[in-house]
mmCIF file as Biopython writes it, N, C-alpha, C and O atoms, coordinates in Angstrom:
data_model
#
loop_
_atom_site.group_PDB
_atom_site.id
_atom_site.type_symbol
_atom_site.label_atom_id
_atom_site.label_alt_id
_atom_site.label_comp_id
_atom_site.label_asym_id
_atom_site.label_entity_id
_atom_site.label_seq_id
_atom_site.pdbx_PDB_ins_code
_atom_site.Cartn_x
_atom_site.Cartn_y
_atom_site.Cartn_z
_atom_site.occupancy
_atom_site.B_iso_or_equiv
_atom_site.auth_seq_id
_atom_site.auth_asym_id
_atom_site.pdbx_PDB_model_num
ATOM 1   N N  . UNK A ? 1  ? 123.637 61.856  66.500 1.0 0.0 1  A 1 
ATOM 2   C CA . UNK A ? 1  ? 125.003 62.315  66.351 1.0 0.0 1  A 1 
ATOM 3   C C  . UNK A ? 1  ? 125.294 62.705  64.901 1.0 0.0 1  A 1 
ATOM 4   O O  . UNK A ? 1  ? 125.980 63.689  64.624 1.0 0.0 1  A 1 
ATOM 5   N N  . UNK A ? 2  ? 124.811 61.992  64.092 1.0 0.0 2  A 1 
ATOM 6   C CA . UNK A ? 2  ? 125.125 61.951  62.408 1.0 0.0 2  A 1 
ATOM 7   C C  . UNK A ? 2  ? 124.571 63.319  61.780 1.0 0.0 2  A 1 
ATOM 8   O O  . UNK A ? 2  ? 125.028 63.802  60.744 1.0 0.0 2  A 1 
ATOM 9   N N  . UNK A ? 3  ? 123.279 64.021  62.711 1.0 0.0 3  A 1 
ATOM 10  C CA . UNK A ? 3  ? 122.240 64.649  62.328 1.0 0.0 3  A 1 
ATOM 11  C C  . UNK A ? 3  ? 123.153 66.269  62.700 1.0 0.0 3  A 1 
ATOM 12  O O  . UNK A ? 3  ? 123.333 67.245  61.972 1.0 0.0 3  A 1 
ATOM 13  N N  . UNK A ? 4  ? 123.495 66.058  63.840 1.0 0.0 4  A 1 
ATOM 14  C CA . UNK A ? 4  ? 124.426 67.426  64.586 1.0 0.0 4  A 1 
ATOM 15  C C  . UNK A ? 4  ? 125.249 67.500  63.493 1.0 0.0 4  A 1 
ATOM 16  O O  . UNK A ? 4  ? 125.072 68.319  62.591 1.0 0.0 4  A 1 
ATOM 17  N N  . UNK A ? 5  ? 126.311 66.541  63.518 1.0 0.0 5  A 1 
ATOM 18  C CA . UNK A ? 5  ? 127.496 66.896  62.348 1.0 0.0 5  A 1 
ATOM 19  C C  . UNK A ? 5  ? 126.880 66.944  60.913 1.0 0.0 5  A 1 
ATOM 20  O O  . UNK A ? 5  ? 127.665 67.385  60.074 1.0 0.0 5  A 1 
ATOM 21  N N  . UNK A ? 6  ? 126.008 66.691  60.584 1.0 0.0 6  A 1 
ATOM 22  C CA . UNK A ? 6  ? 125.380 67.818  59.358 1.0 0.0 6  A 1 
ATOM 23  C C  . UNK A ? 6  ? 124.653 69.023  59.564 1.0 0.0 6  A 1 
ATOM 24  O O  . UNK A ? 6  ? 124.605 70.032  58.861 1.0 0.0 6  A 1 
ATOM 25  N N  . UNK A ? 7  ? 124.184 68.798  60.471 1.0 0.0 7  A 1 
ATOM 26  C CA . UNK A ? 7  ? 123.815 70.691  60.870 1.0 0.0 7  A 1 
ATOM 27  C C  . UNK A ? 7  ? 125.094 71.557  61.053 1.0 0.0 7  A 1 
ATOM 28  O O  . UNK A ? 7  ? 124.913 72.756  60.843 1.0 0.0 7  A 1 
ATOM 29  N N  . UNK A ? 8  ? 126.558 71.118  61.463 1.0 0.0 8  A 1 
ATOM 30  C CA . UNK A ? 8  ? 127.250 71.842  61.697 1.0 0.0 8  A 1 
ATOM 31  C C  . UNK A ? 8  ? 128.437 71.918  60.411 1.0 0.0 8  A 1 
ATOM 32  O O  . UNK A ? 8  ? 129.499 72.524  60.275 1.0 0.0 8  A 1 
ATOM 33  N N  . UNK A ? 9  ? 127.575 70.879  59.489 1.0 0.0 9  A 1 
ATOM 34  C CA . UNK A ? 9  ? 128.762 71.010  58.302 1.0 0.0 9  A 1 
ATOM 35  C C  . UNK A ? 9  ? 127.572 72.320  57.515 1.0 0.0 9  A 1 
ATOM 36  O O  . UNK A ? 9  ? 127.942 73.345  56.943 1.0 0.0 9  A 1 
ATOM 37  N N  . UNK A ? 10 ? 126.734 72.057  57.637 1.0 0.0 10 A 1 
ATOM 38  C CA . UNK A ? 10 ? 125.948 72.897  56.465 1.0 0.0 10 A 1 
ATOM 39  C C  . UNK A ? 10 ? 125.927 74.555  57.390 1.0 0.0 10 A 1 
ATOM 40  O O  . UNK A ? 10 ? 126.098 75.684  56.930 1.0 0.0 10 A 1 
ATOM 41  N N  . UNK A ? 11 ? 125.652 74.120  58.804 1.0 0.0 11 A 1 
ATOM 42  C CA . UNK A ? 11 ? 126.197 76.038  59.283 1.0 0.0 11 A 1 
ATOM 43  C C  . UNK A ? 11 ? 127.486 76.556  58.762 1.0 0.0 11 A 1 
ATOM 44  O O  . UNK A ? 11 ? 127.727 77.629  58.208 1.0 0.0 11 A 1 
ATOM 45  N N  . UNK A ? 12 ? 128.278 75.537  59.066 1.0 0.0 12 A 1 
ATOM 46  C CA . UNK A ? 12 ? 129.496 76.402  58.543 1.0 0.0 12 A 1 
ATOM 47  C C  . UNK A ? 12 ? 130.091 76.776  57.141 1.0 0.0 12 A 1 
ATOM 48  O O  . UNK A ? 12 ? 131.073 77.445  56.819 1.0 0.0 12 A 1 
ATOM 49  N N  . UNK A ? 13 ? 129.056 76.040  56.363 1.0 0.0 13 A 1 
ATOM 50  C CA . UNK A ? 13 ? 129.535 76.189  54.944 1.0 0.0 13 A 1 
ATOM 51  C C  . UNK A ? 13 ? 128.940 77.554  54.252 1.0 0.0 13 A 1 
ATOM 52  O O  . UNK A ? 13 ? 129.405 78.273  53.367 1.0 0.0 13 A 1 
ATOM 53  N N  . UNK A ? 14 ? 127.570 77.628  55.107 1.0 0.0 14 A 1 
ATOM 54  C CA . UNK A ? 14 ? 126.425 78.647  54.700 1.0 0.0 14 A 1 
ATOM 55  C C  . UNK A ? 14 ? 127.295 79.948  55.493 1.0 0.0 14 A 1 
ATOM 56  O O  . UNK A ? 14 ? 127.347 81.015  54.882 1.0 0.0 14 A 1 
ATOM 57  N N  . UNK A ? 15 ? 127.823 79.870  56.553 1.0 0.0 15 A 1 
ATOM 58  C CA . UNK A ? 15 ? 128.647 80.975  57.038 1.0 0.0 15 A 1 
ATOM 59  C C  . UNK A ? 15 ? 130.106 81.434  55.973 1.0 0.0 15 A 1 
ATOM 60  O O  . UNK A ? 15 ? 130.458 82.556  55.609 1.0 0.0 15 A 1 
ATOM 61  N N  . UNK A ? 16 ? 130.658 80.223  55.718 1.0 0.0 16 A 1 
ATOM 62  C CA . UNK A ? 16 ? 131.375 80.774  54.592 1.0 0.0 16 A 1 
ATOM 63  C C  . UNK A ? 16 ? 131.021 81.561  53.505 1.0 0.0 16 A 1 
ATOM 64  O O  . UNK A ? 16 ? 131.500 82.681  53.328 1.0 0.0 16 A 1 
ATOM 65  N N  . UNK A ? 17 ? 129.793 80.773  52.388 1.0 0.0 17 A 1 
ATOM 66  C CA . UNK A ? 17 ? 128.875 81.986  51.458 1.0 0.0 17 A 1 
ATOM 67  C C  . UNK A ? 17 ? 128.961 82.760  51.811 1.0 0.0 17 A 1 
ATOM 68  O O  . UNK A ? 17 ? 129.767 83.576  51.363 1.0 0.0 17 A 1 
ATOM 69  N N  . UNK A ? 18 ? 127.920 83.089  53.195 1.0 0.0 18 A 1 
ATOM 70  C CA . UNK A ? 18 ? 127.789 84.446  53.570 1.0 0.0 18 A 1 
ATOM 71  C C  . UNK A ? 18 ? 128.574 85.584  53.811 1.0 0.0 18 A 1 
ATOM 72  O O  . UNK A ? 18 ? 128.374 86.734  53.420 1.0 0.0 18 A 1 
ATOM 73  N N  . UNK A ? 19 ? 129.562 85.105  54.554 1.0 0.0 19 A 1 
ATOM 74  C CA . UNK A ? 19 ? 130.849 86.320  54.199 1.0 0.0 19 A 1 
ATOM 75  C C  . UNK A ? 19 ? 131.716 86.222  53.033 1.0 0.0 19 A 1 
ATOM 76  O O  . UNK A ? 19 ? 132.574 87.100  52.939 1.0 0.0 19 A 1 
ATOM 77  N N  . UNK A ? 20 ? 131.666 85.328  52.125 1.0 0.0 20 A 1 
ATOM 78  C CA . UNK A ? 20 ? 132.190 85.685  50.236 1.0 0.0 20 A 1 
ATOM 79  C C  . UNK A ? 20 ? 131.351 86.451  50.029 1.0 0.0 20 A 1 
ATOM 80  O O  . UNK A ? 20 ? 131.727 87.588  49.745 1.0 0.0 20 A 1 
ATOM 81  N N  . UNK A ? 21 ? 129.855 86.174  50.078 1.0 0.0 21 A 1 
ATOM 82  C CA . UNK A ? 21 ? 129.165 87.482  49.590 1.0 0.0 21 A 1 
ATOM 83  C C  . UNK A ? 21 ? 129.092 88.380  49.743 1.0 0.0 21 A 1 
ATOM 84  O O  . UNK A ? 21 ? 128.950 89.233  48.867 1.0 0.0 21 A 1 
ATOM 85  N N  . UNK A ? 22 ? 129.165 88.595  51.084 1.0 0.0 22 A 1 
ATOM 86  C CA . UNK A ? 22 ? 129.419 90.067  51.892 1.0 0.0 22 A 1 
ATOM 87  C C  . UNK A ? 22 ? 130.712 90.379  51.435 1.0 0.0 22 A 1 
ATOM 88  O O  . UNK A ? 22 ? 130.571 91.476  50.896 1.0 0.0 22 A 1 
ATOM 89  N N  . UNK A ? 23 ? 131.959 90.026  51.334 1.0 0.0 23 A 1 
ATOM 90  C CA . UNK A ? 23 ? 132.788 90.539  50.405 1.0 0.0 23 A 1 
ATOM 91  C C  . UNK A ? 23 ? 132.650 90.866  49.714 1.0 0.0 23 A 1 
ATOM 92  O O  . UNK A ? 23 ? 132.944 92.047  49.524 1.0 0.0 23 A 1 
ATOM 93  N N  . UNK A ? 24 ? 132.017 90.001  48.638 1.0 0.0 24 A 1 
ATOM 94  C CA . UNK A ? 24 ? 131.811 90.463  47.294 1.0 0.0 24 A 1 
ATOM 95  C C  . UNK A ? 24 ? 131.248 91.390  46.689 1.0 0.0 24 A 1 
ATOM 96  O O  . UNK A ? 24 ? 131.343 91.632  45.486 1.0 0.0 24 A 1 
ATOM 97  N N  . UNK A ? 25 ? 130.516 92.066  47.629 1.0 0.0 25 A 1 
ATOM 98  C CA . UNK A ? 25 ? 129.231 93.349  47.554 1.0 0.0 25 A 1 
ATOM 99  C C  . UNK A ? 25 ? 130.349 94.515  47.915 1.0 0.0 25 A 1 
ATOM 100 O O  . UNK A ? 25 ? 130.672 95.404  47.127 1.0 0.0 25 A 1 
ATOM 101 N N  . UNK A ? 26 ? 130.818 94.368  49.093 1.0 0.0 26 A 1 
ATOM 102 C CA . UNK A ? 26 ? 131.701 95.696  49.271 1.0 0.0 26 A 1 
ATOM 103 C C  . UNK A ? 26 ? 132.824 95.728  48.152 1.0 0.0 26 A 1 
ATOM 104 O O  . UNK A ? 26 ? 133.255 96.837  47.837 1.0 0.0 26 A 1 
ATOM 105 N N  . UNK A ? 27 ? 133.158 94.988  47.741 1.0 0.0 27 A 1 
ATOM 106 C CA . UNK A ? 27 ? 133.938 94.944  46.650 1.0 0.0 27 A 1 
ATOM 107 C C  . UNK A ? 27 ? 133.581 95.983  45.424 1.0 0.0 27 A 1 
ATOM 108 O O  . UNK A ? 27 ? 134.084 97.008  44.964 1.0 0.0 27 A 1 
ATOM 109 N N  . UNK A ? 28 ? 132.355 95.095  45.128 1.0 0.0 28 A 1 
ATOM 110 C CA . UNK A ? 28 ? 131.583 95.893  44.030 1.0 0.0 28 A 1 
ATOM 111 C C  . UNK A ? 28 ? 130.923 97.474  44.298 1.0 0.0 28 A 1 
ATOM 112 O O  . UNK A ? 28 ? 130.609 98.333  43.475 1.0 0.0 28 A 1 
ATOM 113 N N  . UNK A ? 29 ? 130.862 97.478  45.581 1.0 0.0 29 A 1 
ATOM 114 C CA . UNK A ? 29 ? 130.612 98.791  45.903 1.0 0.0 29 A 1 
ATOM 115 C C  . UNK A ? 29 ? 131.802 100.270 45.866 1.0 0.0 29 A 1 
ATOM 116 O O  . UNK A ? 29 ? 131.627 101.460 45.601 1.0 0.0 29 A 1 
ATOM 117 N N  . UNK A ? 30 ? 132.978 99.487  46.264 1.0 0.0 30 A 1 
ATOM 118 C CA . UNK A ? 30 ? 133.959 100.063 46.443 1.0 0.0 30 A 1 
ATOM 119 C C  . UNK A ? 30 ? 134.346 100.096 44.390 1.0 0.0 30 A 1 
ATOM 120 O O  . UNK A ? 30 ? 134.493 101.119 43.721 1.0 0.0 30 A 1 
ATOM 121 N N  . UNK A ? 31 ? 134.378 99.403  44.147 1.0 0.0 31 A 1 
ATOM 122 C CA . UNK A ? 31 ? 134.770 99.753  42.252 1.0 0.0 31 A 1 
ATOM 123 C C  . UNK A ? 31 ? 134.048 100.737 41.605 1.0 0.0 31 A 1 
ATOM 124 O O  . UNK A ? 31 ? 134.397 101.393 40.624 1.0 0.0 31 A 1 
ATOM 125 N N  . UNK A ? 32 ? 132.936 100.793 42.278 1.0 0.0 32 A 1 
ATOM 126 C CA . UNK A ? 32 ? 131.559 101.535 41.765 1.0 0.0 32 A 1 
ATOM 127 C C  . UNK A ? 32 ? 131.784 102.498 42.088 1.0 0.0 32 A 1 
ATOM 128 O O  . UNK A ? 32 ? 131.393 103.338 41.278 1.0 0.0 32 A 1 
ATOM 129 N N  . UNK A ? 33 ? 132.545 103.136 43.439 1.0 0.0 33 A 1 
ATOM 130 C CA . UNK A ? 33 ? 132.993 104.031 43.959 1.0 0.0 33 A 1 
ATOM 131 C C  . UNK A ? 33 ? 133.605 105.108 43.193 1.0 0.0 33 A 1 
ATOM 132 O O  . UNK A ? 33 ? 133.326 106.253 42.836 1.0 0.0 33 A 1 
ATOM 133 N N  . UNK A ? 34 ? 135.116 103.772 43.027 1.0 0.0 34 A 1 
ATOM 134 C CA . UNK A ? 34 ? 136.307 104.458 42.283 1.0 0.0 34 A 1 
ATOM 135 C C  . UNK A ? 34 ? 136.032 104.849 40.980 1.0 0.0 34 A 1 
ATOM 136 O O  . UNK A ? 34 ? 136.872 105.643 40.557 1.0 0.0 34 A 1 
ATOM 137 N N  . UNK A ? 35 ? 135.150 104.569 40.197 1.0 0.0 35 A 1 
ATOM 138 C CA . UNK A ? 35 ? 134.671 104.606 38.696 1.0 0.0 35 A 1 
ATOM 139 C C  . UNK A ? 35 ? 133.549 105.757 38.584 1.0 0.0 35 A 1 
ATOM 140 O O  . UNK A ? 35 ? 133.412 106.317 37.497 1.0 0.0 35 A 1 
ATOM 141 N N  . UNK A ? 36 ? 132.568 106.204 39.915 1.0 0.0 36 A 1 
ATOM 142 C CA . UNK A ? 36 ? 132.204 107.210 39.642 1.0 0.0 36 A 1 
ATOM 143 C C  . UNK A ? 36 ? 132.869 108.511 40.163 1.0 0.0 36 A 1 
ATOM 144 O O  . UNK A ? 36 ? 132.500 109.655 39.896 1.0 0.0 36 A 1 
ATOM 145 N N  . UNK A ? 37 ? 133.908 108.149 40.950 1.0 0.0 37 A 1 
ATOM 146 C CA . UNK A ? 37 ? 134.747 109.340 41.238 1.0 0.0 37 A 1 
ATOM 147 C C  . UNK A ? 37 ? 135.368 109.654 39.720 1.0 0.0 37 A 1 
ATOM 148 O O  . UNK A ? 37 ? 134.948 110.643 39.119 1.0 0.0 37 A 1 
ATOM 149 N N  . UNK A ? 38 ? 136.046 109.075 39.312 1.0 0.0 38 A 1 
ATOM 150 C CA . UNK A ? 38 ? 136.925 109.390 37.910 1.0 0.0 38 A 1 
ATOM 151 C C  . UNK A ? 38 ? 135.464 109.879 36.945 1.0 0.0 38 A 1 
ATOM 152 O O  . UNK A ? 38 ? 135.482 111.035 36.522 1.0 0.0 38 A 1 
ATOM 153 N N  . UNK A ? 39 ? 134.912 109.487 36.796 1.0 0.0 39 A 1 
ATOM 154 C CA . UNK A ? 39 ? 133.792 110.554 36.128 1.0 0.0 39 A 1 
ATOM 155 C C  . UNK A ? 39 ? 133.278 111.580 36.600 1.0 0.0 39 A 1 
ATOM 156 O O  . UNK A ? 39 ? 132.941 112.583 35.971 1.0 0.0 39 A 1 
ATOM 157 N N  . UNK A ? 40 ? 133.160 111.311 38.147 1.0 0.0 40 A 1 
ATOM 158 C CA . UNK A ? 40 ? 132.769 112.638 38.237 1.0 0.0 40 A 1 
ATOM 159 C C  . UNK A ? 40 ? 133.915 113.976 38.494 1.0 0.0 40 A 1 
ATOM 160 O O  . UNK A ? 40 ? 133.572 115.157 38.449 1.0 0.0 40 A 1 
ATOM 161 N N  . UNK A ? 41 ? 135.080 113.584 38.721 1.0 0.0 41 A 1 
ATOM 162 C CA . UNK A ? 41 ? 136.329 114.711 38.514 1.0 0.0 41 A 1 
ATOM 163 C C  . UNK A ? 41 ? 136.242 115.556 37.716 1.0 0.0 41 A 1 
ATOM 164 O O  . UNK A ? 41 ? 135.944 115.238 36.565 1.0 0.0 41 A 1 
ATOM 165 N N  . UNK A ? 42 ? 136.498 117.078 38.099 1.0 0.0 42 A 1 
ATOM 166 C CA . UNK A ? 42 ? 136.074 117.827 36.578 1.0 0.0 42 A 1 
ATOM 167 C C  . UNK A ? 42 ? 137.439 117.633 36.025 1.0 0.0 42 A 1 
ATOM 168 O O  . UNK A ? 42 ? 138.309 117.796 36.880 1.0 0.0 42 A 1 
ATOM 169 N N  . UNK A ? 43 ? 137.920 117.301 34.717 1.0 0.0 43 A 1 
ATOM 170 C CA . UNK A ? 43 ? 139.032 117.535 34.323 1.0 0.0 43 A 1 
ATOM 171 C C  . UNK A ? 43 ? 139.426 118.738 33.248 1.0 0.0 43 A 1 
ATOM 172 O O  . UNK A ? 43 ? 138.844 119.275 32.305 1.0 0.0 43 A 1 
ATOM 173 N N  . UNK A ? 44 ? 140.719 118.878 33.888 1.0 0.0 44 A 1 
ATOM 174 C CA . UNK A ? 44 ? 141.435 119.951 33.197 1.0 0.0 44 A 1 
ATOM 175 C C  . UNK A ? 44 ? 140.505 121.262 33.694 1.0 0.0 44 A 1 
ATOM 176 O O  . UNK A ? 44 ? 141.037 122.262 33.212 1.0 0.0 44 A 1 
ATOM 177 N N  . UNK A ? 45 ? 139.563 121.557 34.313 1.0 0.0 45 A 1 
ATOM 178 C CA . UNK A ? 45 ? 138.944 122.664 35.204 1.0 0.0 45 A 1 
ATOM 179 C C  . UNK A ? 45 ? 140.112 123.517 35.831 1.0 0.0 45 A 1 
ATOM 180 O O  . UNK A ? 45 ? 140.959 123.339 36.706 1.0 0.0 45 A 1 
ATOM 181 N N  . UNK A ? 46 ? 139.585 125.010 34.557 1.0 0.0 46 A 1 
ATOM 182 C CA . UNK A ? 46 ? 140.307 125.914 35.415 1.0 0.0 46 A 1 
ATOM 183 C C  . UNK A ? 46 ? 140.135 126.176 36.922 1.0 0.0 46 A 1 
ATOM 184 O O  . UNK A ? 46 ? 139.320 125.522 37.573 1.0 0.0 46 A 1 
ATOM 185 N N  . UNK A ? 47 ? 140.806 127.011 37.407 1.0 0.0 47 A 1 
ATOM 186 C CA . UNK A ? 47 ? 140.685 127.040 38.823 1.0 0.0 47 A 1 
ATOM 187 C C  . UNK A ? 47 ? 139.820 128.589 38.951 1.0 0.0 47 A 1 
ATOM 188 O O  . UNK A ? 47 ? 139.810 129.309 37.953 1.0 0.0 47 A 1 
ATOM 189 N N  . UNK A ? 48 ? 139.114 129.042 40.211 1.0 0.0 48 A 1 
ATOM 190 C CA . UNK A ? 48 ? 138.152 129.969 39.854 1.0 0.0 48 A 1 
ATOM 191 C C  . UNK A ? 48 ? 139.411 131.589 39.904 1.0 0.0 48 A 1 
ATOM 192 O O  . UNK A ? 48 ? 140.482 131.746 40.491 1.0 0.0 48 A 1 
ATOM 193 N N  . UNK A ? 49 ? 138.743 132.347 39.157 1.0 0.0 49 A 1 
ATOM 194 C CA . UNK A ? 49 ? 139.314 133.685 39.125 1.0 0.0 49 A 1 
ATOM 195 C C  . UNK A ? 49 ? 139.565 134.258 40.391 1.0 0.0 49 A 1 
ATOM 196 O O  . UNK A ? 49 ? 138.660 134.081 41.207 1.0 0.0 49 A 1 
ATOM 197 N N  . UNK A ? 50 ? 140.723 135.012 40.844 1.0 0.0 50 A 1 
ATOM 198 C CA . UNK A ? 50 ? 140.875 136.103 42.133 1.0 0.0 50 A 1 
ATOM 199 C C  . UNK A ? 50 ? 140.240 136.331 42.735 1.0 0.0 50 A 1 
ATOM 200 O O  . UNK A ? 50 ? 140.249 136.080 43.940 1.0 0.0 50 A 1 
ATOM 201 N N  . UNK A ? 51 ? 138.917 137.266 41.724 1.0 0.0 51 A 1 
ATOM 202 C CA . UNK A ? 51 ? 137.972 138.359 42.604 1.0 0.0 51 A 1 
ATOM 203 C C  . UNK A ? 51 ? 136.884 137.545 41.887 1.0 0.0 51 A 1 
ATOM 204 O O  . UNK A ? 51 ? 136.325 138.147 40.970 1.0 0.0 51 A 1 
ATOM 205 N N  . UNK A ? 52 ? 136.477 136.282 42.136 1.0 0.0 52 A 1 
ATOM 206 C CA . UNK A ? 52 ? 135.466 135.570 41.940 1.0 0.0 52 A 1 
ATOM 207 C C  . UNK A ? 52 ? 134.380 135.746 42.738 1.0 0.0 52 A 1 
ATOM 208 O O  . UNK A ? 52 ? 133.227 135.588 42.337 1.0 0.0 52 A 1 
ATOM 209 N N  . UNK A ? 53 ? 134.844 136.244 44.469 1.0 0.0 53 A 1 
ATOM 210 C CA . UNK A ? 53 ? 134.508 136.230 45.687 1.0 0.0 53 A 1 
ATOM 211 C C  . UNK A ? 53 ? 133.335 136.921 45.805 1.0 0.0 53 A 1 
ATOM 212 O O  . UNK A ? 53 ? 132.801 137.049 46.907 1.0 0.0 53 A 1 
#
């Protein structure tokens, strides 16, 4: 009995980690995102000419 309720304290704790981490990755993925969008924006880029076409 003693042996179950530590297998089921340590599953559920290891299930907690596991989805902080998995948060924590999309997190960092998503910043990584937003930070290479703003670099890669052209700024202040004229817009193309009329008869560019």
């Amino acid at each position: 009995m003693r042996l179950a309720n530590l297998h089921a304290l340590v599953f559920r704790e290891a299930l907690v980690m596991t989805f902080s981490d998995t948060f924590y990755v999309l997190a960092m993925c998503f910043a990584i995102s937003i930070v290479s969008v703003i670099f890669v924006w052209p700024i202040g880029a004229a817009p193309p000419f009329p008869d560019a076409h």
